[in-house]
N, C-alpha and C positions, 0 to 999 in steps of 0.2 A: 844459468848458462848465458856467456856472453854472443851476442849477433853482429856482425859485420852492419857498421854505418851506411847504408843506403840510398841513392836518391832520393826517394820519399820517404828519407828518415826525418821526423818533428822529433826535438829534444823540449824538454820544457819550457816554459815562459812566460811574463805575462802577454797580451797582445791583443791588441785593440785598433781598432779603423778609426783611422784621423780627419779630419778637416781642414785643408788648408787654404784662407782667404786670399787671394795677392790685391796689390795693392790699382791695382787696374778691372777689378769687378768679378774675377773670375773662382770657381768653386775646386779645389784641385784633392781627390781623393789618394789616403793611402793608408800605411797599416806601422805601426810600432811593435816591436817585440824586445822590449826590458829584461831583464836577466830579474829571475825573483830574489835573487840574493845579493850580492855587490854590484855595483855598475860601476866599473872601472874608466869607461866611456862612452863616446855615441858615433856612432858611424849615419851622413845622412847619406844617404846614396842616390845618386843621378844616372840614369838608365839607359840603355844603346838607343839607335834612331828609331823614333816612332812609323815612320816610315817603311821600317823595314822589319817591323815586326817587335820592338823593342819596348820595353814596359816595365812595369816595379816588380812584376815577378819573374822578369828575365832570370833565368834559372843560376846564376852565378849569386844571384842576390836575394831570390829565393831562398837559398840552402844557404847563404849569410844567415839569413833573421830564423830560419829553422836550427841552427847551430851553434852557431857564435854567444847568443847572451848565457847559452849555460856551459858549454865551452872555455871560453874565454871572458866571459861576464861584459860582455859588447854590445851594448842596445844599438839596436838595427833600425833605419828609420828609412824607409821606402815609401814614393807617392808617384802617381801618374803626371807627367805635365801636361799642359794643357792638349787636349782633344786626343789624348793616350788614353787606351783600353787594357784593360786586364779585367778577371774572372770577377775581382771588384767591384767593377765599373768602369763608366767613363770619365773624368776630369772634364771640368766645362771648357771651352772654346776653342779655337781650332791651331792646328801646328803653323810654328812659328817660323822655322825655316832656321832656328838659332838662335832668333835676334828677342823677339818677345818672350819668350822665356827665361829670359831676365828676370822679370817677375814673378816666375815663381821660383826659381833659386833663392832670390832673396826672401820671399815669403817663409819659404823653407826654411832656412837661415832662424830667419825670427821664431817661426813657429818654434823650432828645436831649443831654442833658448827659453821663451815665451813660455810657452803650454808645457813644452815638454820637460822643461827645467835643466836640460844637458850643462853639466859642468866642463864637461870637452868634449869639443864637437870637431872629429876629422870630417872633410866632403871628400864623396872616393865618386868618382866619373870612371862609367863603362865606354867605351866608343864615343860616342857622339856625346853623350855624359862628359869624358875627359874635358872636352870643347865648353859645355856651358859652365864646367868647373873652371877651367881658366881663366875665363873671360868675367866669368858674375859673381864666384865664390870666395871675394875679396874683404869681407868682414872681417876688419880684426880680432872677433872674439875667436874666428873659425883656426885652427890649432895648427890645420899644413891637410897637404892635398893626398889622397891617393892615385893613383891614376892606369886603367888597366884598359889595355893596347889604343892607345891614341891615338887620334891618325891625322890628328891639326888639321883638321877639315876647315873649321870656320875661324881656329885662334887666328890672330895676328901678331907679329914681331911685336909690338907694344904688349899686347898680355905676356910675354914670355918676360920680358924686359921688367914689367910691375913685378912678377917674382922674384925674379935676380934681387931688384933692389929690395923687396918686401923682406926676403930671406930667410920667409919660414922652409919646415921639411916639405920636400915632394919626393916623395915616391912613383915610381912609372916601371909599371911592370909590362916587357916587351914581347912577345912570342915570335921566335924562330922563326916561326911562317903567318904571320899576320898579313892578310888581304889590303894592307893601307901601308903600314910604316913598320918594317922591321930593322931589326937591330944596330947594322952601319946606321942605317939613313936618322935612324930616332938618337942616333949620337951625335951627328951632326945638327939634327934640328935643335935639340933640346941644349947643344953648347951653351949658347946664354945664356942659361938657369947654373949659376957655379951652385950651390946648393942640391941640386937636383939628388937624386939615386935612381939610376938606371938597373932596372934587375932583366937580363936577358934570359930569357925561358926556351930552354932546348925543348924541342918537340912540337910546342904549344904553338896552335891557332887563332884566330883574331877571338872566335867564340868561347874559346876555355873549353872544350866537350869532353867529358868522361871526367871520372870521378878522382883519376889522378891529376889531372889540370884544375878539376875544383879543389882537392884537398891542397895543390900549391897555393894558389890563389889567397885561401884561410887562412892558410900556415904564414904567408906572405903578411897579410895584412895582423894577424895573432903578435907577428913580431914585429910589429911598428909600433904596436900600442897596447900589447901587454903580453912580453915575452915569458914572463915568469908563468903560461899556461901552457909555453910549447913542452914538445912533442902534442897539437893535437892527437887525440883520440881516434883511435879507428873500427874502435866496438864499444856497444853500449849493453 
């Protein structure tokens, strides 16, 4: 007998706690979860503000790496930055404000290629995520951005402008009612991205709460980069 998908529903997979060096000294811990069967691609993911509570198993990215590699066969690739907590651990040295975190974006980057072997690597930025996506997740191996409720806290006209011209895909998914940048105003900022995709989200908040905002969210990101498994699943 089939059960309704759950908040605290775990689908299968492999998954294992990683180590991530940057190139500035510091220790940044997080956790992989591989699809045990095809790995279609790799999602690395960047997390809301640590400041405000924000961490690799912020619960949108949580129920990512719980879901998606058996799912959609989406290896999910979460880490703490620096001096971010989860149930984990801590990541060694202290918040950056935006700026030194540089370094562990790009560490990230390498690792996911490096250690982890990803053949396509999307970077998807939550909140404050969006921001060190913009600004540091310019590797060209890196495949095109996701981007969920941004609020261009710390980008700059110049990072927006590196895209335009870059002209890989971005995705930015916008909620209704987001606490920073909702749907006009995230049209007007993000114009100079001709490339961009703007997905406006009726109902939805800056946080994604309830399990109908997360299954958009999956379903969102499912059909960027591997459509052929939509209709997600809603019973296991």
């Amino acid at each position: 007998m089939s059960e309704l998908i759950r908040p605290s529903t775990v689908l299968p997979a492999n998954r294992r706690s990683i180590t991530i060096a940057t190139a500035d000294g510091l220790n940044l811990i997080g956790e992989v979860a591989t699809p045990i069967e095809n790995r279609v691609a790799s999602i690395l993911c960047l997390h809301p503000l640590p400041t405000a509570g924000g961490m690799m198993d912020s619960h949108v990215y949580k129920k990512a790496a719980n879901r998606l590699p058996t799912m959609a066969g989406i290896e999910i690739i979460r880490f703490n930055t620096r001096g971010t907590t989860s149930e984990a651990g801590t990541s060694a040295g202290s918040f950056g404000e935006g700026v030194t975190e540089k370094f562990d974006v790009e560490a990230a980057i390498e690792f996911s290629f490096n250690e982890l072997g990803a053949q396509t690597l999307w970077v998807m930025g939550w909140s404050f995520g969006t921001d060190l996506a913009l600004k540091f997740a310019r590797d060209p191996r890196v495949a095109g951005l996701i981007l969920l409720s941004p609020p261009l806290r710390t980008s700059e006209p110049s990072d927006l402008e590196f895209w335009d011209k870059d002209g890989r895909p971005i995705t930015a998914l916008i909620p209704e009612f987001d606490d920073y940048l909702r749907p006009e105003a995230a049209a007007n900022a993000f114009k100079v991205i001709s490339q961009i995709k703007l997905i406006n989200v009726d109902e939805a908040k800056h946080l994604w709460v309830g399990e109908p905002a997360v299954y958009r969210v999956l379903s969102e990101i499912t059909k960027i980069i591997s459509p052929e498994k939509l209709p997600l699943p809603t019973e296991i």
